[in-house]
C-alpha positions in Angstrom: 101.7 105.2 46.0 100.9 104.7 42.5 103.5 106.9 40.3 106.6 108.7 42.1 108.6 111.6 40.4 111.9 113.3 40.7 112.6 116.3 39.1 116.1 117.0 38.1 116.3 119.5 40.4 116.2 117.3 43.0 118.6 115.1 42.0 122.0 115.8 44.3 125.4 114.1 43.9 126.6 113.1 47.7 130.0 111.2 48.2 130.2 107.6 49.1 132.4 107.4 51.9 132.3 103.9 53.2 132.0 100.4 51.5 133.8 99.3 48.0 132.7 102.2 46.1 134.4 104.9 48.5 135.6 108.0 46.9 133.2 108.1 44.5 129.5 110.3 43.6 126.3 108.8 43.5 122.7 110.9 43.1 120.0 108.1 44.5 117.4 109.0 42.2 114.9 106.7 44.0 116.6 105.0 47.5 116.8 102.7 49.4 114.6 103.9 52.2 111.5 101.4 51.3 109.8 103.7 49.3 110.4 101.6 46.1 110.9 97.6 45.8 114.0 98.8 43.2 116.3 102.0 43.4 117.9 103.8 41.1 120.4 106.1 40.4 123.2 108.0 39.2 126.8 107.2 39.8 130.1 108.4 39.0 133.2 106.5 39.5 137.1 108.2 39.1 139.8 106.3 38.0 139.9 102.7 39.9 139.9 99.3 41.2 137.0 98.0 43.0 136.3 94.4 44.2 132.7 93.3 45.5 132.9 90.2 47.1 129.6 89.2 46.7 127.1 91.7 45.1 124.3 92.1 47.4 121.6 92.9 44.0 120.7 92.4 40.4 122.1 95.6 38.7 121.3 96.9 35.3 123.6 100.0 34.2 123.4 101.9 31.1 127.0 103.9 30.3 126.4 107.6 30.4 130.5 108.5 29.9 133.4 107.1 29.8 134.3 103.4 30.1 134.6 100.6 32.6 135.7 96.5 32.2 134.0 95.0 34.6 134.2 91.4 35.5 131.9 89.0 36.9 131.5 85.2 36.9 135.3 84.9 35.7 133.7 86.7 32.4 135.3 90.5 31.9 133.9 92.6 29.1 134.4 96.2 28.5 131.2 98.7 28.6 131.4 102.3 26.9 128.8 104.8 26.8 125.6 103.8 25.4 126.2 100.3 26.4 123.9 98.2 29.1 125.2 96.1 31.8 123.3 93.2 33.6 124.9 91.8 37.0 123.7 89.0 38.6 123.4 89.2 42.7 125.7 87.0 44.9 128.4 86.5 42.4 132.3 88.3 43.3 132.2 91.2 40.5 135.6 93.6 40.1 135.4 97.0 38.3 138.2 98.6 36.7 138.1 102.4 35.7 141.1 103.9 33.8 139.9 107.7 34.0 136.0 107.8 35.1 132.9 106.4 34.6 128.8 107.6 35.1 126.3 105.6 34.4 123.0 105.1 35.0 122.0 102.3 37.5 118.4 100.3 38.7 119.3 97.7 41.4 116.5 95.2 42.6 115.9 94.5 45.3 116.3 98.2 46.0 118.1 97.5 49.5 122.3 97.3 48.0 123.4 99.4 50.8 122.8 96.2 52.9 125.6 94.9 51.1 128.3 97.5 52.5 
């Protein structure tokens, strides 16, 4: 495989229409399909409360807009753009979003969807 690329033109926004993240955009930048060991993305999340029980992945995200609290481990901490985020897998994390959030995100291993 050596080196993959995505231009930005081939970068779509699809809605999430099952699991905790329902209702909101995400542009999979680099999947889940097995092409990669990690995947990558794009998401954007309106105004809301989600709950992941038990978060099937490590997850770094970088703050593009807006701002999110998110909690995890009993530990809550506010993020605003230009701010990173690391999240560690099988702990119960809740995210709270006044208005909306986008950010960046690279999840390893690359399979989250499993997690739905």
């Amino acid at each position: 495989m050596g080196i993959l690329k995505r231009s930005k033109e081939e970068i779509v926004f699809e809605p999430i229409a099952h699991g905790p993240f329902s209702g909101s955009i995400i542009a999979e930048v680099f999947d889940t399909s097995g092409e990669t060991a990690m995947s990558c993305g794009i998401h954007e999340i309106p105004a809301s409360l989600t709950i992941v029980e038990k978060a099937p992945v490590d997850d770094v995200l970088y703050i593009l807009e807006g701002e999110i609290d998110i909690e995890s481990d009993g530990v809550s901490k506010t993020y605003r753009a230009g701010d990173f985020a690391y999240l560690r897998a099988g702990e119960r994390q809740q995210y709270t979003v006044k208005d909306r959030v986008k950010h960046i995100y690279v999840c390893y291993p690359g399979n989250w969807k499993e997690g739905e």
